[in-house]
N, C-alpha and C positions, 0 to 999 in steps of 0.2 A: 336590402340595399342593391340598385343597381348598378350596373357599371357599363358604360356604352362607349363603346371603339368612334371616334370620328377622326377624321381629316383635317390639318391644319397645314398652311401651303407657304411656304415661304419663297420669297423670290428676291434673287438678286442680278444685278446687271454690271454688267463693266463696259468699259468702250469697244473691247475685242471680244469680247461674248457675255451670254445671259444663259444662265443656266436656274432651274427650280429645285425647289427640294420638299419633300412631303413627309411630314415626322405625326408617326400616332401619336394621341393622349388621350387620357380616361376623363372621362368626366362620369361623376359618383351621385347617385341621384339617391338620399333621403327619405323615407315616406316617415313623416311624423303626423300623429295621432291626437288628436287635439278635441277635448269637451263642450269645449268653447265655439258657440255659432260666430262665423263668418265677419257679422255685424257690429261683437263688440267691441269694446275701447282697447282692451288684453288685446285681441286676435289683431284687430289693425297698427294698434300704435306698438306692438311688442315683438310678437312671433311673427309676422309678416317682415318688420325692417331687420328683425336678426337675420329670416333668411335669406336675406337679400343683401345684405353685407356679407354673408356668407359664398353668397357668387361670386359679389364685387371681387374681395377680396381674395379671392379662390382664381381668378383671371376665369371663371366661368366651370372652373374645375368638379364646384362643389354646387350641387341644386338640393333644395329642401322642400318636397312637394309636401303641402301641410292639405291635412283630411279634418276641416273644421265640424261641428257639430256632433261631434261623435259617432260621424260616419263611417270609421274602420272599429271603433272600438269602444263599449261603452262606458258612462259617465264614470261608476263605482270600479270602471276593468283598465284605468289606464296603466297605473304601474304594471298589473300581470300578462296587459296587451307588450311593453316593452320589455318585459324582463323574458317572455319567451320570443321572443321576436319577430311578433304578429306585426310590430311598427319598431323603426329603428329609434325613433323620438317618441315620447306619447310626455303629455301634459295634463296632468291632473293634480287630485289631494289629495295627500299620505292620511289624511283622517278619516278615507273611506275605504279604508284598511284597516278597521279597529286593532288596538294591540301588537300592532305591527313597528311600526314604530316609534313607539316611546319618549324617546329623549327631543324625538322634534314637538312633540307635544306643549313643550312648557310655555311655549308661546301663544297657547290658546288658553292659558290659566286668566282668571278674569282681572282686571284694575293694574295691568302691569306697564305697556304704554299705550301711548297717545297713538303716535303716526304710523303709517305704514314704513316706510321710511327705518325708524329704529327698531320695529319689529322684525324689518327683515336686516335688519345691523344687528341681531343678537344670534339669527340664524348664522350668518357670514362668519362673526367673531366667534362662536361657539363651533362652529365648525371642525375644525382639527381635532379638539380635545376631547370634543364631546358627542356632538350631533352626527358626526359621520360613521359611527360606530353601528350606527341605526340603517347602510345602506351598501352593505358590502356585497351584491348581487347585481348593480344596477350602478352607471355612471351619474350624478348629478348632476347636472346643467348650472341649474338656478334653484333658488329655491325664495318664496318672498309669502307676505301675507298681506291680507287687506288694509284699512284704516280700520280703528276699531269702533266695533259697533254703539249705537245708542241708544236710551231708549227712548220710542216716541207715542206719545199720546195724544189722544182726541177732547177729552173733555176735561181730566184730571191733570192739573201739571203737578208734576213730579220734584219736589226740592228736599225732602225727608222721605227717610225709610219707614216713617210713619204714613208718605202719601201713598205708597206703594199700599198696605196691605189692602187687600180682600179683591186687587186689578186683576182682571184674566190677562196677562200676557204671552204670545206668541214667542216662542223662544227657539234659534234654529240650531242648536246644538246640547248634547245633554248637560255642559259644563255651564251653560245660562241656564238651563233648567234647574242646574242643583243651586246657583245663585237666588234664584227666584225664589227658591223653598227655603233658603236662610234667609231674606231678605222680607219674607210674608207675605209674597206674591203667589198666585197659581198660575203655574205655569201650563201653557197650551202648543204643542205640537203639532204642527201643519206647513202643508207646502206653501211656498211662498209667492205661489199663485192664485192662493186660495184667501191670502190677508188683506186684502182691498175690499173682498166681498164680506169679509169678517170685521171688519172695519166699520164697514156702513150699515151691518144691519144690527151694528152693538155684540155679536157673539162672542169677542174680545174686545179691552179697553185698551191693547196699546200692543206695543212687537218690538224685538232688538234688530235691526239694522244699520250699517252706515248711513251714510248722508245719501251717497251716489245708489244705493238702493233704494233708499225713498221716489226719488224721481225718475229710476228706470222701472219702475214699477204705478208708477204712478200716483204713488201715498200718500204726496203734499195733498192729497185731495181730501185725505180722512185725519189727518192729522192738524193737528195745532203747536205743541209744546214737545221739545226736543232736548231731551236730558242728557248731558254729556261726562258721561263715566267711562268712556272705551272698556267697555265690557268686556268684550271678547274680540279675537278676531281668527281666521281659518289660513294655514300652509296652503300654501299653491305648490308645486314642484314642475321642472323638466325633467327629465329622464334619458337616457341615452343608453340602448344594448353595448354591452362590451364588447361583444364580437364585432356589432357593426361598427361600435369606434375602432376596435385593435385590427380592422379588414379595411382602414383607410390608411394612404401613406401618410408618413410622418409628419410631413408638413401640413396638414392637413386636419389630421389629431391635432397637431397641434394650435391652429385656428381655431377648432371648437374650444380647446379646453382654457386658453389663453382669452377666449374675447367671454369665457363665463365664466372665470373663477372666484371663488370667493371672497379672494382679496381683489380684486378686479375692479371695486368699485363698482359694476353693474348689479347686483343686486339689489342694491340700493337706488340704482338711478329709475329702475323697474319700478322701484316702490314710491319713490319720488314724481314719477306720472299719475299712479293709485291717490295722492294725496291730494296733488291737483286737481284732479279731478273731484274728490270727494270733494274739497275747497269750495271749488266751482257750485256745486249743488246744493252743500250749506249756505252758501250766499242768496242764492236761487230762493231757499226758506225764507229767509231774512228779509228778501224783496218784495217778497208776499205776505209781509207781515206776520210767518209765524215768530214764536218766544223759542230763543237758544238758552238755555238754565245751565249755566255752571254753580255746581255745590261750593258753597264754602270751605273750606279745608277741614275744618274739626269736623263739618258732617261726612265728607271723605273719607275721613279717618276711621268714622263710623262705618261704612259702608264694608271698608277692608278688614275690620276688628270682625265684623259680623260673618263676614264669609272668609278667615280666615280658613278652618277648616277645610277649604277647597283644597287649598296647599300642604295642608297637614297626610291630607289624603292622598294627595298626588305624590308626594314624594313614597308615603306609605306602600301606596301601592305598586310605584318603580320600584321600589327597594325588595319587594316579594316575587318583580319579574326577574331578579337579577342586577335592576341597574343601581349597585353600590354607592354611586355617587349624586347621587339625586338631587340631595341638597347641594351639594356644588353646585349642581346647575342650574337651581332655581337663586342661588346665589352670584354666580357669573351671571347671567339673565338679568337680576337686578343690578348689576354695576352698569352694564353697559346703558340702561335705562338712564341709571343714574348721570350717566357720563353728556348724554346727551339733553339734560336737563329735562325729562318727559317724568318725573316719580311724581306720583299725585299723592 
């Protein structure tokens, strides 16, 4: 964090004289770390207007230089770029930190919700009791996830867990991977700049992504039929050095933690952009005539009976890292789902 002395000049005048006066003030300059190129929808419509309300509302006090594209710090290093205080902010995913942190996990469990939106209303709500337990090193900002993913295919549309078996699908995390091997898919691992060419020359029959990935990648191209299960979906987090918040004055601290907290309702509003946007690019499908498939409920049902086991594990294996309460949280998790009318 820097801090630079400048000049600030005030004047005043009366009828019988005019005298000046010149009073220091700090202004605290930021560097946040950011994964994200320049370009995207996150970096402009999110982290750009925070730190620019972060001026505003600072009278100029408070500057937040953001180092997009992971040019201070790389994709898999942003918590341990801000937790040693390589960047006073850095943004990235606590899931590329395996094991690390746990209890934010449950939100990447498969068929849980819909929007981005209420998955980041379970981070928020679960927060005090549970999820903060997981970040006693490292101030949270924010914390939100995507829209959840679907799955899309090219020749085979997808209505039963009978269409599925023998499809090579592309899966970008290991918790769709292990869905895909209950479900009697085989699952394919690859970068996601590698599935358009995988796409077109048949090496796989389909991939889990959002909507808003389909089209920032290009995929409505190889695709046709668009199955919607919200699979899965990925934490995002901000981060904040302790020292460099407890090394600003109070008023100050208190701006950051007041316009992010997790009752704040901004997390949500975060995610509420994310949704719109997916929105947008699902319709974008639609206009070009691809098939949107929503399962019936009993084959839903099916879907969750069949990979139940994911949850059985999950809890399992929180409970052998220490975290005693596991089922609660896979159980607070689903109220708040529930609450928001998202339970498939």
């Amino acid at each position: 964090m820097k801090r630079i002395q400048t000049l600030g000049i005030g004047l005043a005048a009366s009828l019988s004289f005019a005298t000046s006066a010149v009073q220091a003030q700090d202004v605290y300059t930021l560097s946040m770390s950011s994964m994200l190129p320049a370009v995207t929808t996150h970096h402009r419509m999110v982290l750009e207007p925070w730190a620019a309300m972060l001026k505003e509302e600072s009278g100029g006090r408070l500057e937040v230089e953001i180092f997009p594209g992971a040019s201070l710090c790389k994709p898999t290093e942003q918590y341990d770029c801000v937790e040693a205080g390589l960047a006073d902010i850095a943004y990235g995913v606590p899931g590329w930190s395996p094991n690390r942190f746990p209890r934010t996990s449950v939100v990447e469990l498969p068929f849980l919700f819909k929007s981005a939106e209420t998955g980041s209303r379970i981070l928020a709500e679960l927060w005090d009791d549970y999820i903060s337990a997981d970040y006693g090193d490292v101030q949270v900002l924010t914390m939100n996830v995507h829209p959840s993913g679907q799955i899309n295919t090219s020749k085979v549309p997808v209505r039963t867990i009978e269409d599925l078996q023998g499809l090579s699908i592309r899966t970008p995390t290991a918790v769709t991977g292990d869905v895909m091997d209950l479900l009697g898919a085989t699952k394919v691992g690859m970068p996601s700049n590698e599935v358009y060419q995988a796409m077109s020359q048949g090496t796989i029959d389909g991939f889990v992504v959002n909507y808003e990935g389909i089209v920032s990648f290009k995929l409505e191209e190889v695709t046709q039929y668009h199955t919607e299960v919200s699979m899965y979906s990925t934490v995002f987090a901000l981060w904040m050095n302790k020292d460099s918040l407890s090394g600003l004055p109070e008023d100050l601290q208190a701006l950051i933690l007041e316009s992010t907290a997790p009752g704040s309702g901004y997390w949500s509003e975060i995610a509420a952009l994310w949704d719109g946007n997916d929105q947008n690019a699902r319709q974008a499908l639609v206009d070009l005539g691809h098939e949107i498939i929503t399962l019936e409920d009993d084959e839903m049902a099916r879907w969750r009976d069949a990979t139940n086991p994911i949850y059985e594990t999950w809890i399992a294996d929180m409970e052998a890292a220490g975290v005693s309460d596991a089922a609660d949280i896979v159980a607070a998790a689903r109220a708040v789902v529930e609450d928001a009318g998202e339970t498939q």
